[in-house]
Backbone as a chain_set.jsonl record, in Angstrom:
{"seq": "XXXXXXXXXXXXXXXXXXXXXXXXXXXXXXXXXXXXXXXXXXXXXXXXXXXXXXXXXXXXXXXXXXXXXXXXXXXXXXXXXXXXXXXXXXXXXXXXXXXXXXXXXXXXXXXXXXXXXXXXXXXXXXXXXXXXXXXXXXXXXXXXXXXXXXXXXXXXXXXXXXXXXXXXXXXXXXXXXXXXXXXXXXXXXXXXXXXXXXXXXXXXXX", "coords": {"N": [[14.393, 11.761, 0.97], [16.725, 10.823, -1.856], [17.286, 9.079, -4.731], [19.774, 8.176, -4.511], [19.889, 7.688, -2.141], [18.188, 5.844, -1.495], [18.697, 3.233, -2.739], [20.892, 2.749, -1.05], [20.22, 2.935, 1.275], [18.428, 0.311, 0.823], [19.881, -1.838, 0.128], [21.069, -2.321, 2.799], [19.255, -2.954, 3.945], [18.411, -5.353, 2.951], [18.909, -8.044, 3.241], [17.079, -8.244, 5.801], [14.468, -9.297, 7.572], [12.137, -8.196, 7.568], [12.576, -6.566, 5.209], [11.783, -8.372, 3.459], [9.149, -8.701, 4.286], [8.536, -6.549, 3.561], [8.827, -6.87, 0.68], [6.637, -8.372, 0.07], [4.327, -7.54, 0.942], [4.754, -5.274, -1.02], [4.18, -6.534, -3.122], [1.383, -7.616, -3.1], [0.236, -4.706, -2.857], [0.853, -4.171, -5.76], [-1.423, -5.872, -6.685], [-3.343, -6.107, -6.485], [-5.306, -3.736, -6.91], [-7.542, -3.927, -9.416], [-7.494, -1.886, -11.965], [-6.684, 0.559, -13.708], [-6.763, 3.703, -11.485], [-8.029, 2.6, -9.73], [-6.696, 2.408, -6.989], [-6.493, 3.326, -3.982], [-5.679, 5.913, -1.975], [-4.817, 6.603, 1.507], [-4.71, 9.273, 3.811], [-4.183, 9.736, 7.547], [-5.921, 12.304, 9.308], [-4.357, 14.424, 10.044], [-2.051, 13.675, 8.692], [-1.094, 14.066, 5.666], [-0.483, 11.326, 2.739], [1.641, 12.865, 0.458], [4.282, 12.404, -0.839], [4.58, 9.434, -0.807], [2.734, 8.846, -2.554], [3.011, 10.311, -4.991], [5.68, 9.147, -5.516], [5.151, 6.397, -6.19], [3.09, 6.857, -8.752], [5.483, 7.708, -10.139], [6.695, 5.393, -10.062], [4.622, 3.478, -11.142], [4.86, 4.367, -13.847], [7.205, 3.891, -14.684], [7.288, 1.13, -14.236], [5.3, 0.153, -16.072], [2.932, -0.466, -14.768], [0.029, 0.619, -15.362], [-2.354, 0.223, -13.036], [-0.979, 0.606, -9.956], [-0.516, 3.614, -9.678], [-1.558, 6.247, -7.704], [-4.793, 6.615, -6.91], [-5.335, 9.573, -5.086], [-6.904, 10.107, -1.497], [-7.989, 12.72, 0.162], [-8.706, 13.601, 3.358], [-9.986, 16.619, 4.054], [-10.517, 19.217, 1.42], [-8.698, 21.78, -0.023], [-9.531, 25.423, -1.155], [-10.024, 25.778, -4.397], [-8.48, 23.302, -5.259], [-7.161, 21.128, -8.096], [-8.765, 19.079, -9.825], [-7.527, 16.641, -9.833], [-6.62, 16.362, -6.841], [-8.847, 16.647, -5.428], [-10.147, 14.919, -4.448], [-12.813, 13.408, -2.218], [-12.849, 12.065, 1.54], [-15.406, 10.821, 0.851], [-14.761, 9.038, -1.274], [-14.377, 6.573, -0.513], [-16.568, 5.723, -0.053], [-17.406, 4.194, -1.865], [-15.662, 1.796, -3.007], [-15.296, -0.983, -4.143], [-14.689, -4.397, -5.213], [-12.511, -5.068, -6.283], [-10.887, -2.981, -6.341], [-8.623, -1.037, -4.437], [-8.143, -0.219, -0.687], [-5.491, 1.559, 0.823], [-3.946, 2.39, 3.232], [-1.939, 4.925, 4.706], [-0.79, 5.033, 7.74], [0.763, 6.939, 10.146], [0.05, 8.143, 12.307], [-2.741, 8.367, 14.502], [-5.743, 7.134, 13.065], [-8.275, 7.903, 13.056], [-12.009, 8.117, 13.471], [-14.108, 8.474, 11.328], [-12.747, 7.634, 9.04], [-11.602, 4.822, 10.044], [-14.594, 3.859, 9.973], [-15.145, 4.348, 7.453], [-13.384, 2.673, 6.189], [-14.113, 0.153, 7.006], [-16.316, -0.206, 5.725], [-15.468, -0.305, 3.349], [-14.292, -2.694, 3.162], [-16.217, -4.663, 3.576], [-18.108, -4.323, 1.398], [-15.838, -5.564, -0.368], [-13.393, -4.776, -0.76], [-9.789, -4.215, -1.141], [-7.722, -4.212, 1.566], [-5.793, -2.52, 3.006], [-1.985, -1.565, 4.312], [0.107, 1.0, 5.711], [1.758, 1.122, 8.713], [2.721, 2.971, 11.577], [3.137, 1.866, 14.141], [1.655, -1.184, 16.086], [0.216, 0.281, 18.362], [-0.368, 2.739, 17.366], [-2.522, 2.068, 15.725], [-4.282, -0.368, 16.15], [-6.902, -0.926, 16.113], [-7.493, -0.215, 13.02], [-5.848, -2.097, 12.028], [-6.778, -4.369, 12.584], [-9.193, -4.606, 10.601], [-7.353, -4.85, 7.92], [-6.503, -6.364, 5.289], [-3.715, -6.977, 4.66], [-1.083, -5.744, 6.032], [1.88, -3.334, 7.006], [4.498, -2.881, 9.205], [6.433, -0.409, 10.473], [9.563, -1.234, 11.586], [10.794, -2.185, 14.52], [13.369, -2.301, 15.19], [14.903, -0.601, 14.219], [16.49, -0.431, 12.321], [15.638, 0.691, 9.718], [15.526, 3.85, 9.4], [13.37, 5.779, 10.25], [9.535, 6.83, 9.176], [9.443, 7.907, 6.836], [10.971, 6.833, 5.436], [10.531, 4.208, 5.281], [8.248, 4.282, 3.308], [9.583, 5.598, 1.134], [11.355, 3.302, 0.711], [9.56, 1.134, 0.205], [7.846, 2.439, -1.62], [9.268, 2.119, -3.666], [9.968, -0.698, -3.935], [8.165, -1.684, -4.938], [7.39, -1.007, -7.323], [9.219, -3.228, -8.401], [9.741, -5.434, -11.214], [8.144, -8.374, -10.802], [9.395, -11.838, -10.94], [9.767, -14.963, -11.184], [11.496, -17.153, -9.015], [14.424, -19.489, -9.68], [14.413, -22.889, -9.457], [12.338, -23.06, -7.453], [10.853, -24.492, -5.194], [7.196, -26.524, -4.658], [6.425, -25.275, -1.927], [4.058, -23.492, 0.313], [4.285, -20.335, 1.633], [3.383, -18.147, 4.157], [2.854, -15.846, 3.471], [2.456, -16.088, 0.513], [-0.384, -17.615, 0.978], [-1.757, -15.318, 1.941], [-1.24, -13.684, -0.138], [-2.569, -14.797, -2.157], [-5.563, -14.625, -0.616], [-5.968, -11.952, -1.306], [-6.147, -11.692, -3.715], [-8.476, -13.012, -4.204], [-10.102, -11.585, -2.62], [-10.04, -9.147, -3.989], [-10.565, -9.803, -6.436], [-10.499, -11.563, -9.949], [-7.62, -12.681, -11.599], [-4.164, -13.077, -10.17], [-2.045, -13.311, -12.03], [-3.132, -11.536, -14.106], [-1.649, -9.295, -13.825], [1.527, -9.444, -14.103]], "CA": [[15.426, 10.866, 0.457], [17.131, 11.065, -2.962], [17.133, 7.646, -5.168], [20.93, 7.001, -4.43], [20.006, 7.065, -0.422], [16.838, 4.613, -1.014], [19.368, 2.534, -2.478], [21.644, 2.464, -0.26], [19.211, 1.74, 2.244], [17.963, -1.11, 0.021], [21.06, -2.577, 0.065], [21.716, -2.22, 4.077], [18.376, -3.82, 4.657], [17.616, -5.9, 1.63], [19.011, -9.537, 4.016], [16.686, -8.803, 6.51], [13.647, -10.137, 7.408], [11.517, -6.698, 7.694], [12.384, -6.027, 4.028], [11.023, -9.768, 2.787], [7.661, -8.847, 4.591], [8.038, -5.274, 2.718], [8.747, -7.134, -0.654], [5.65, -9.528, 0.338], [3.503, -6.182, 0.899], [4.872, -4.82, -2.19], [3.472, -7.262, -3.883], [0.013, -7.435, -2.827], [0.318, -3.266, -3.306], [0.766, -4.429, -7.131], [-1.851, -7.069, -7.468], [-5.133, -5.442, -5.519], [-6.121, -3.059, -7.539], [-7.56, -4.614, -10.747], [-7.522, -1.418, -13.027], [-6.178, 2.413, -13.053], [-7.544, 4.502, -10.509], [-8.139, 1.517, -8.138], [-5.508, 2.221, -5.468], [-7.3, 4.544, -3.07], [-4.175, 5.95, -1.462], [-5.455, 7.617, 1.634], [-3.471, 8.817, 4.681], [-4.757, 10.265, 8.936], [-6.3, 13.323, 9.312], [-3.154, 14.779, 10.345], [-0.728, 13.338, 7.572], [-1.68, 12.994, 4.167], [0.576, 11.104, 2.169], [2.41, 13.303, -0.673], [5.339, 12.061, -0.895], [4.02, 8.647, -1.657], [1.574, 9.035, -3.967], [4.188, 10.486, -6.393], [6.487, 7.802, -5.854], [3.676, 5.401, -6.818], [3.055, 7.115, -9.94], [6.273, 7.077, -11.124], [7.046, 3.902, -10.091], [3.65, 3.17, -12.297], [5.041, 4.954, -15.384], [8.516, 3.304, -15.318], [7.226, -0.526, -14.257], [3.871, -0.187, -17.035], [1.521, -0.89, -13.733], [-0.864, 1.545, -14.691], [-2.752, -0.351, -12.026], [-0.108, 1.074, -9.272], [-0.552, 4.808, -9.627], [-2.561, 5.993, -7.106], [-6.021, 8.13, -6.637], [-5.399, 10.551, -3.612], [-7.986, 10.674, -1.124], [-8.193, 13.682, 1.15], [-9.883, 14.398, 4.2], [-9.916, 17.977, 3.424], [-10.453, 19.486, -0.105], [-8.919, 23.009, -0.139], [-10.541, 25.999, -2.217], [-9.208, 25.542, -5.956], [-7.314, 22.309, -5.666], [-7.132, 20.614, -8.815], [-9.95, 17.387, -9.708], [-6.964, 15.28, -9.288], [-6.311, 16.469, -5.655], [-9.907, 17.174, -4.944], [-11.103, 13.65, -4.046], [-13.03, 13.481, -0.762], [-13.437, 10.994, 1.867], [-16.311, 10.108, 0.396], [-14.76, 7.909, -2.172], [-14.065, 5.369, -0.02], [-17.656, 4.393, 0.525], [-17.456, 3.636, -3.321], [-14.64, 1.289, -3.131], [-15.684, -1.95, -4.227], [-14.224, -5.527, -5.402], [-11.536, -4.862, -7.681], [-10.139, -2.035, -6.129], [-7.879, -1.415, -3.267], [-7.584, 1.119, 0.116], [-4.534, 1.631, 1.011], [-4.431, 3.301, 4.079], [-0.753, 5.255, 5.456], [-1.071, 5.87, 9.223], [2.035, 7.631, 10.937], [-0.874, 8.705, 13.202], [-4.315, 7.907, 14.393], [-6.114, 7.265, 11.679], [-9.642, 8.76, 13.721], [-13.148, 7.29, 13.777], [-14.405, 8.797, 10.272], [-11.425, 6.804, 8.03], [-12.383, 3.717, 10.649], [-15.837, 3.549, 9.656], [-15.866, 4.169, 6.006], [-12.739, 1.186, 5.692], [-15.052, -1.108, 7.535], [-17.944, -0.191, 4.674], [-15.126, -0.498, 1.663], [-14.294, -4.088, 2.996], [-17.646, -5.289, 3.244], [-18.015, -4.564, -0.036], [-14.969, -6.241, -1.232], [-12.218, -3.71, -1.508], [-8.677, -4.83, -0.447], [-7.589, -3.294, 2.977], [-4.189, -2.551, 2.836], [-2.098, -0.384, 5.881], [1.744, 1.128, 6.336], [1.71, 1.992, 10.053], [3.615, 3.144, 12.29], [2.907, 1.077, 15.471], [0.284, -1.594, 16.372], [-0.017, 0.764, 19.36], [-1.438, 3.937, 17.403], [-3.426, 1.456, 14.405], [-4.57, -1.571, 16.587], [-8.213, -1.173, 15.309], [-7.406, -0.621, 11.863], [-5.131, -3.273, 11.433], [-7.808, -5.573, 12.32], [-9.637, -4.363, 9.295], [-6.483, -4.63, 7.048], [-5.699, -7.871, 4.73], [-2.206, -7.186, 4.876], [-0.414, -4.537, 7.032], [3.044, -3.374, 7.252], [4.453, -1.717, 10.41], [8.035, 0.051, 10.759], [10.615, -1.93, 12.225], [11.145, -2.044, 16.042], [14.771, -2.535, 15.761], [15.596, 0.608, 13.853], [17.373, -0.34, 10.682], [14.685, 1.979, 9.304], [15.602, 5.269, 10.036], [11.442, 6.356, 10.385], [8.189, 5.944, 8.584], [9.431, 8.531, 5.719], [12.186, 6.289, 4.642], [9.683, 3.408, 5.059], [7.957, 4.852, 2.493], [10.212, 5.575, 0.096], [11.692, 1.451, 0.097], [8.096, 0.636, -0.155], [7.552, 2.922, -3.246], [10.517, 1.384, -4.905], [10.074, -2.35, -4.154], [6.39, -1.916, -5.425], [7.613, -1.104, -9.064], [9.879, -3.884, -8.643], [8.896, -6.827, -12.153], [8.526, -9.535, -10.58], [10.451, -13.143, -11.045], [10.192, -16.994, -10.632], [12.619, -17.87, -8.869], [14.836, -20.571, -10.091], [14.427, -23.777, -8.514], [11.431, -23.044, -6.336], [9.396, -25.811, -4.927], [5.79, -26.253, -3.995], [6.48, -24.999, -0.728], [3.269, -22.34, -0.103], [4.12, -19.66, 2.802], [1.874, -17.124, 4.921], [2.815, -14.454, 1.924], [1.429, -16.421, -0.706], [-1.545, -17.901, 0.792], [-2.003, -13.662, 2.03], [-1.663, -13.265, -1.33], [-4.176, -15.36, -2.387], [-6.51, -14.065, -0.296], [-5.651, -10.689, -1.934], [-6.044, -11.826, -5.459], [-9.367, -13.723, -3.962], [-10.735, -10.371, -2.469], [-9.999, -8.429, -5.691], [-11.488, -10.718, -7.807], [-9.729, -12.272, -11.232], [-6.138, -13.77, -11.237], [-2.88, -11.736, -10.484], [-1.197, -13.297, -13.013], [-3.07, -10.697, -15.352], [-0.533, -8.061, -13.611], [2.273, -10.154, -13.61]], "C": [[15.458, 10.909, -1.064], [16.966, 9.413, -3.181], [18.35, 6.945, -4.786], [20.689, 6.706, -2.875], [19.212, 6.092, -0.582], [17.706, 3.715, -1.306], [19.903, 2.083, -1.842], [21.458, 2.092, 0.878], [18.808, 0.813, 1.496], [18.985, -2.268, 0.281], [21.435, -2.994, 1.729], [20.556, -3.244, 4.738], [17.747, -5.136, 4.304], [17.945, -7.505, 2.095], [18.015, -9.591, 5.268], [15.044, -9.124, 6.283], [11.955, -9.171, 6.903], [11.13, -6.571, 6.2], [11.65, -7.048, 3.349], [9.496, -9.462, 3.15], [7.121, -7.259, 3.655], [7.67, -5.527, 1.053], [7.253, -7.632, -0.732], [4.219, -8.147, 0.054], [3.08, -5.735, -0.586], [4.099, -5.329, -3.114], [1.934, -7.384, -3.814], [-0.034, -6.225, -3.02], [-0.248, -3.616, -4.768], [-0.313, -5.189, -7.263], [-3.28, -6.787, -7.481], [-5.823, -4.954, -6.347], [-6.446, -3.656, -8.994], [-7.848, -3.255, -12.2], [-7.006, -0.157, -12.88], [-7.263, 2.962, -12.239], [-8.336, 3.901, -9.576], [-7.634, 1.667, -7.48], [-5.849, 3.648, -4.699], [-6.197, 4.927, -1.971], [-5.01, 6.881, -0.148], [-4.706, 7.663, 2.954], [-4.554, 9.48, 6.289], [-5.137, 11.597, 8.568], [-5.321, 14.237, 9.452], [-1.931, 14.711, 9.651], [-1.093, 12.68, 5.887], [0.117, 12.629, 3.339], [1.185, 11.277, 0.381], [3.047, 12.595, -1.333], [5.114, 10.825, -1.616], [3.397, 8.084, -2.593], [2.186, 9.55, -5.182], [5.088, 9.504, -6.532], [5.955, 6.958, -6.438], [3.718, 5.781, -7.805], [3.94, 7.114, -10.467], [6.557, 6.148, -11.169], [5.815, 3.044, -11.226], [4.041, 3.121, -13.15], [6.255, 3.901, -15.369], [8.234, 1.651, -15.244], [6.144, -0.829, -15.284], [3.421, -1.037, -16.053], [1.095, 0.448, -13.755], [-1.85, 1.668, -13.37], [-2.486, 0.332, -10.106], [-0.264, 2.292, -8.935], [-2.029, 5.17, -9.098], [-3.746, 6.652, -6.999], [-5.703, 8.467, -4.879], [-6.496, 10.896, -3.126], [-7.537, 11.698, 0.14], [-9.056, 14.144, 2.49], [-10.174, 15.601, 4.299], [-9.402, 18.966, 2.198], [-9.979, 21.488, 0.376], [-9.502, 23.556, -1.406], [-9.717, 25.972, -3.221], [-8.092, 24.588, -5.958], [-8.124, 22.193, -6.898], [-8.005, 19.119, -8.923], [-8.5, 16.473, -8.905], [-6.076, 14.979, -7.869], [-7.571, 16.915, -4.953], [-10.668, 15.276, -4.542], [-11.689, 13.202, -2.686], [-13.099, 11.873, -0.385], [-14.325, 10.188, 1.294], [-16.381, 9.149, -0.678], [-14.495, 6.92, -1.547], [-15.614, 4.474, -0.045], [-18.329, 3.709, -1.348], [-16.577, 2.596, -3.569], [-15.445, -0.066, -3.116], [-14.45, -3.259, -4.567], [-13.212, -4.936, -6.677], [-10.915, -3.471, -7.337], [-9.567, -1.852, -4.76], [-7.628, 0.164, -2.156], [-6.692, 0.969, 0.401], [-4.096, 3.027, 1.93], [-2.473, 3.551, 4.937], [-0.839, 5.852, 6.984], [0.012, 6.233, 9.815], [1.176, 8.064, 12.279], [-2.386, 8.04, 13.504], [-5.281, 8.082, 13.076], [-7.405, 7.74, 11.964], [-11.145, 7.546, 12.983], [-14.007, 6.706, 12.005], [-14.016, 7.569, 9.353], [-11.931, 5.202, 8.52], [-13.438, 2.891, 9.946], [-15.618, 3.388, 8.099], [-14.806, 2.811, 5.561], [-13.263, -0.03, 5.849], [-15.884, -1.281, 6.673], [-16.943, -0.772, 3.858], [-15.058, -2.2, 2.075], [-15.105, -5.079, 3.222], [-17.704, -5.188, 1.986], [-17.134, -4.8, -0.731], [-13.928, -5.815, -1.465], [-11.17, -4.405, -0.478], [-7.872, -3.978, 0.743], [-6.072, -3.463, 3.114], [-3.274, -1.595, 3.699], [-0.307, -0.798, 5.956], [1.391, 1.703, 7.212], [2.951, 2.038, 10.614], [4.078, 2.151, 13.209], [1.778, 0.208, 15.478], [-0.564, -0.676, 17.433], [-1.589, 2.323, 18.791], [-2.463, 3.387, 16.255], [-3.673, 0.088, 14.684], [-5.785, -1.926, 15.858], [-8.106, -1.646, 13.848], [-6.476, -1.45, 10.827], [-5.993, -4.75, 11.231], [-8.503, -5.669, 11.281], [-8.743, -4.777, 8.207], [-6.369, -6.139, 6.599], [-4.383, -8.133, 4.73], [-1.598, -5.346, 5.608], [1.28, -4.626, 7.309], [3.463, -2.36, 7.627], [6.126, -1.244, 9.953], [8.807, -0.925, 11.294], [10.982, -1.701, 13.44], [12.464, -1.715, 15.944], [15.42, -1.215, 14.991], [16.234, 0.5, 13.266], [16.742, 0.457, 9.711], [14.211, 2.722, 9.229], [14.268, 6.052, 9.775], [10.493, 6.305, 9.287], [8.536, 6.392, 6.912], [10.534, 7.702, 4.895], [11.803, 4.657, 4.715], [9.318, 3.419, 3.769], [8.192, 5.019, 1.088], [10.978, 3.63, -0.127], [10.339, 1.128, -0.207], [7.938, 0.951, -1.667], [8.745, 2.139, -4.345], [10.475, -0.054, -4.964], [8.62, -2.499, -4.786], [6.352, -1.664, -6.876], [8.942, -1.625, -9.646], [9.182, -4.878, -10.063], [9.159, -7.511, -11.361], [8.81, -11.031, -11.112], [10.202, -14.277, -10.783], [11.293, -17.287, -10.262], [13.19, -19.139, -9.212], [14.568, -21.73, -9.357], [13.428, -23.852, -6.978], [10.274, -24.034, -6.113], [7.801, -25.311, -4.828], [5.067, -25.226, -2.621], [5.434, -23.9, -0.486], [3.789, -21.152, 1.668], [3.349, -18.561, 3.089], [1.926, -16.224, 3.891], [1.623, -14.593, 1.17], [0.176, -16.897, -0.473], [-2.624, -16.353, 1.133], [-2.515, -13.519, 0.828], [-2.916, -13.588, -2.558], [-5.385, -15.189, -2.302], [-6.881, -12.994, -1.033], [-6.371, -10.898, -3.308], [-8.045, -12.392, -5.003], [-10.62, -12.9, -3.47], [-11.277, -9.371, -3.613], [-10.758, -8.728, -7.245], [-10.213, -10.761, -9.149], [-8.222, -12.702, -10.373], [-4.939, -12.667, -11.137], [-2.434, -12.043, -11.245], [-1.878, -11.798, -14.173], [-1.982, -9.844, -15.139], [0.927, -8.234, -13.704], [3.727, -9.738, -15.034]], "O": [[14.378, 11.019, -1.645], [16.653, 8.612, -2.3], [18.422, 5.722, -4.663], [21.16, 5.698, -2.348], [19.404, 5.202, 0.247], [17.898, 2.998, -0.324], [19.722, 0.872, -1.708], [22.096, 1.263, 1.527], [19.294, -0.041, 2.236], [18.728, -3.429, 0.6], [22.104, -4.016, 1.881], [20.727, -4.044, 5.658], [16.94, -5.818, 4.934], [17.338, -8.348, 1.435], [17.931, -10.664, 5.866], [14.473, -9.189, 5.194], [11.04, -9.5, 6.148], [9.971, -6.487, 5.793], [10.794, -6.628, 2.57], [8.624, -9.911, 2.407], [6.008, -6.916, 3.257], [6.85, -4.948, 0.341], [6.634, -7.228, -1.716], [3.437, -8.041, -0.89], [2.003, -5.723, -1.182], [3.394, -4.651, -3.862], [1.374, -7.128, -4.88], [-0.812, -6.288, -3.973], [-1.432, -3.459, -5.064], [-0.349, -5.382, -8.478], [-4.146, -7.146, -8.278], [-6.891, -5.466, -6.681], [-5.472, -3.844, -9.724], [-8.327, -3.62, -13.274], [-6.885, 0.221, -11.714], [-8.457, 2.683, -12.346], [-9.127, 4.435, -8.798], [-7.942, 0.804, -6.657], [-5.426, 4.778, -4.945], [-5.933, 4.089, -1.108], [-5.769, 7.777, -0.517], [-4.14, 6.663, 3.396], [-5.742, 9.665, 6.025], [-4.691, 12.053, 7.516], [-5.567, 15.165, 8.682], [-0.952, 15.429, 9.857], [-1.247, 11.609, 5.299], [1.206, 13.203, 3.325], [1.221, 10.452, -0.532], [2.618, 12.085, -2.368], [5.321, 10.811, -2.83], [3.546, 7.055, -3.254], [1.829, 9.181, -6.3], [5.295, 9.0, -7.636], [6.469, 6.724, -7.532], [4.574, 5.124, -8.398], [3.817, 6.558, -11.559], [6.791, 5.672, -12.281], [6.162, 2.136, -11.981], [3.921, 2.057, -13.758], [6.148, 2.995, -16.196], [8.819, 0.905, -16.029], [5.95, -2.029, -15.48], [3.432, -2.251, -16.258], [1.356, 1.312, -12.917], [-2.123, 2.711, -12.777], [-3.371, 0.485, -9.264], [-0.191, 2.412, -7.712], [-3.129, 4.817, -9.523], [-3.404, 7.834, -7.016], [-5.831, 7.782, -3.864], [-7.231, 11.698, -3.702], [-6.739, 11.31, 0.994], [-9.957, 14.982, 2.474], [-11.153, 15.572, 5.044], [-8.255, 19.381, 2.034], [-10.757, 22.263, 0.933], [-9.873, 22.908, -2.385], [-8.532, 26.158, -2.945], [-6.997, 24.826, -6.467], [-9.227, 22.71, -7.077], [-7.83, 18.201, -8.122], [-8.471, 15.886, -7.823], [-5.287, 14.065, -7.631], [-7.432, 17.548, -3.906], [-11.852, 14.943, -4.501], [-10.906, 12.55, -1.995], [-13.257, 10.887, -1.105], [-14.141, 8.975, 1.196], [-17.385, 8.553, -1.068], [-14.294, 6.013, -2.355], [-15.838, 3.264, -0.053], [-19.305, 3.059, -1.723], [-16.704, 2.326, -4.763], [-16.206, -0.286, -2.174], [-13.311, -3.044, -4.152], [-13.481, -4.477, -7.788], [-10.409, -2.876, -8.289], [-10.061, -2.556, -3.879], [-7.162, 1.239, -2.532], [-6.562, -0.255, 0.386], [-3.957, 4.196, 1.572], [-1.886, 2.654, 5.541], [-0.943, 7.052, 7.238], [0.383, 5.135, 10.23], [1.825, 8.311, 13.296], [-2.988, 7.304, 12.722], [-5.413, 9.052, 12.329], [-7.91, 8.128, 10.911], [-11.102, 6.55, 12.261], [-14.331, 5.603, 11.564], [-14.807, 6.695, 8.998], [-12.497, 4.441, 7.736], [-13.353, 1.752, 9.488], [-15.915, 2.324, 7.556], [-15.222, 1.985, 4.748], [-13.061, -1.037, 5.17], [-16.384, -2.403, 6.594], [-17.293, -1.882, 3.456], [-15.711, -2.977, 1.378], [-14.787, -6.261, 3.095], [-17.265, -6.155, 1.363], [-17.257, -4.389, -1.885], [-13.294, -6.331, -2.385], [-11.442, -4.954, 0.59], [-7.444, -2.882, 0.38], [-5.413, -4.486, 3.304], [-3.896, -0.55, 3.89], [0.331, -1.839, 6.107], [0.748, 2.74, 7.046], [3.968, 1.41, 10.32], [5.194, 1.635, 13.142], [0.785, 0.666, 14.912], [-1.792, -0.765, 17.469], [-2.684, 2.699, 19.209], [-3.257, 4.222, 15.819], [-3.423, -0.745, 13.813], [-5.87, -2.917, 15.133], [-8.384, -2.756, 13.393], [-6.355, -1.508, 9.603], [-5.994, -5.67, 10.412], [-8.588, -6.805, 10.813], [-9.434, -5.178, 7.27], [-6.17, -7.033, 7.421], [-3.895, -9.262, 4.787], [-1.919, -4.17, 5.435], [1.869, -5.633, 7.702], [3.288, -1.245, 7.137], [6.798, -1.855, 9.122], [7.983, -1.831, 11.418], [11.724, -0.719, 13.469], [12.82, -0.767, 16.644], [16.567, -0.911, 15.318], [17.065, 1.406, 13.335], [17.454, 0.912, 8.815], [13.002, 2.884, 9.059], [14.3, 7.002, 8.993], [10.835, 5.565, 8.365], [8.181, 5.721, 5.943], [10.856, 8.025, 3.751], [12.621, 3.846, 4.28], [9.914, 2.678, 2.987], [7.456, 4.758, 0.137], [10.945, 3.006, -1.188], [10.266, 0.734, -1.371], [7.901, 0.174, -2.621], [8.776, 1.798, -5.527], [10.906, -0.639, -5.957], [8.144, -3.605, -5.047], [5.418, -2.047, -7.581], [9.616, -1.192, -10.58], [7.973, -5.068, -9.931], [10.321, -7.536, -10.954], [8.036, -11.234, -12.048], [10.665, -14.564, -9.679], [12.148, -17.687, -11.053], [12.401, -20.069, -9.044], [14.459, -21.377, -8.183], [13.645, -24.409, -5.901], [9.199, -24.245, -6.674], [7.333, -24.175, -4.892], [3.964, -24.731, -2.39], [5.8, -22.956, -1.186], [3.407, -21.582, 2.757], [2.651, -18.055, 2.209], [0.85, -15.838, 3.435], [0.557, -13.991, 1.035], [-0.612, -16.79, -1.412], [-3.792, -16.215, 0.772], [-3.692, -13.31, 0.535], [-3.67, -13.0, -3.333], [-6.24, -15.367, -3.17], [-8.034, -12.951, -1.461], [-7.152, -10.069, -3.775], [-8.854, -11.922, -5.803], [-11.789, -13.21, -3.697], [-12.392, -8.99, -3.969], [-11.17, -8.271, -8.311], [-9.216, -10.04, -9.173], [-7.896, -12.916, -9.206], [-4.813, -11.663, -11.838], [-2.01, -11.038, -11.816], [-1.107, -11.177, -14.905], [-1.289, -9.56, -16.116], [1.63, -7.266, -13.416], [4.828, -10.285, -14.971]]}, "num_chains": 1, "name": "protein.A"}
């Protein structure tokens, strides 16, 4: 998808309810990681996620959330990648308080990925998950602080165009809305948690 189609999906989906839990996401995306090279972007054995991980970074560069832009982890390092595509599994079991996994499943996410997300959020790291289905990421949703699936009803022509609204509402600034009460909903006390996992205040990102 080009930027005028994400729009234009933005626009087609941007009243319903799907996209409010994507903005909600989005937001916790932005708030997790407390410094560059916190956002442990990491995708199934079967699908790593490209595509995203560049969106992310620019969306970084153009919103100034260095925070946002992500480190790529790999379950398989080919011969002469580049350091900054060479990052193994094995950074996850480094993932501590102040930094965030962020796990894309289109697929089983397998036993390996499982295990070491279970270690990062013991030690404090923010568990974060675009899936497909509860069906093929039941386990590791249970792990996840916030999780956001596809849409049953199909206003969101598949996971890759997920993806791309995601990357774009995530280097949305965000806003006070005018006239907003006390009122606290499941988002924000989510988010709370989030900010509460992560350690310090989101306002620093804000």
């Amino acid at each position: 998808m080009d930027s005028a189609q994400t729009t234009l999906l933005r626009e087609l989906v941007s009243g319903t309810a799907w996209f409010g839990e994507c903005r909600g996401f989005a937001r916790n995306l932005r708030r997790a990681p407390r410094s560059p090279g916190g956002l442990l972007l990491v995708g199934t054995p079967e699908e790593e996620p490209w595509h995203l991980a560049a969106h992310l970074d620019t969306e970084a560069g153009l919103a100034d959330l260095p925070q946002l832009a992500p480190t790529l982890v790999r379950h398989r390092i080919p011969d002469g990648a580049p350091p900054h595509l060479s990052v193994p599994l094995a950074r996850l079991e480094q993932a501590r308080k102040g930094e965030a996994v962020f796990i894309v499943a289109p697929d089983d996410p397998g036993v390996p990925l499982l295990e070491r997300v279970d270690d990062a959020r013991r030690r404090g790291a923010a568990i974060l998950t675009l899936a497909e289905d509860e069906q093929t990421s039941g386990e590791l949703l249970t792990l996840s602080h916030d999780a956001l699936l596809l849409p049953e009803n199909g206003i969101v022509p598949g996971f890759d165009a997920a993806q791309h609204l995601l990357a774009s509402t995530a280097g949305e600034k965000e806003r006070k809305g005018r006239g907003s009460g006390p009122k606290v909903g499941f988002r924000d006390r989510l988010t709370a948690l989030i900010d509460q996992v992560a350690g310090g205040s989101a306002d620093t990102y804000r």
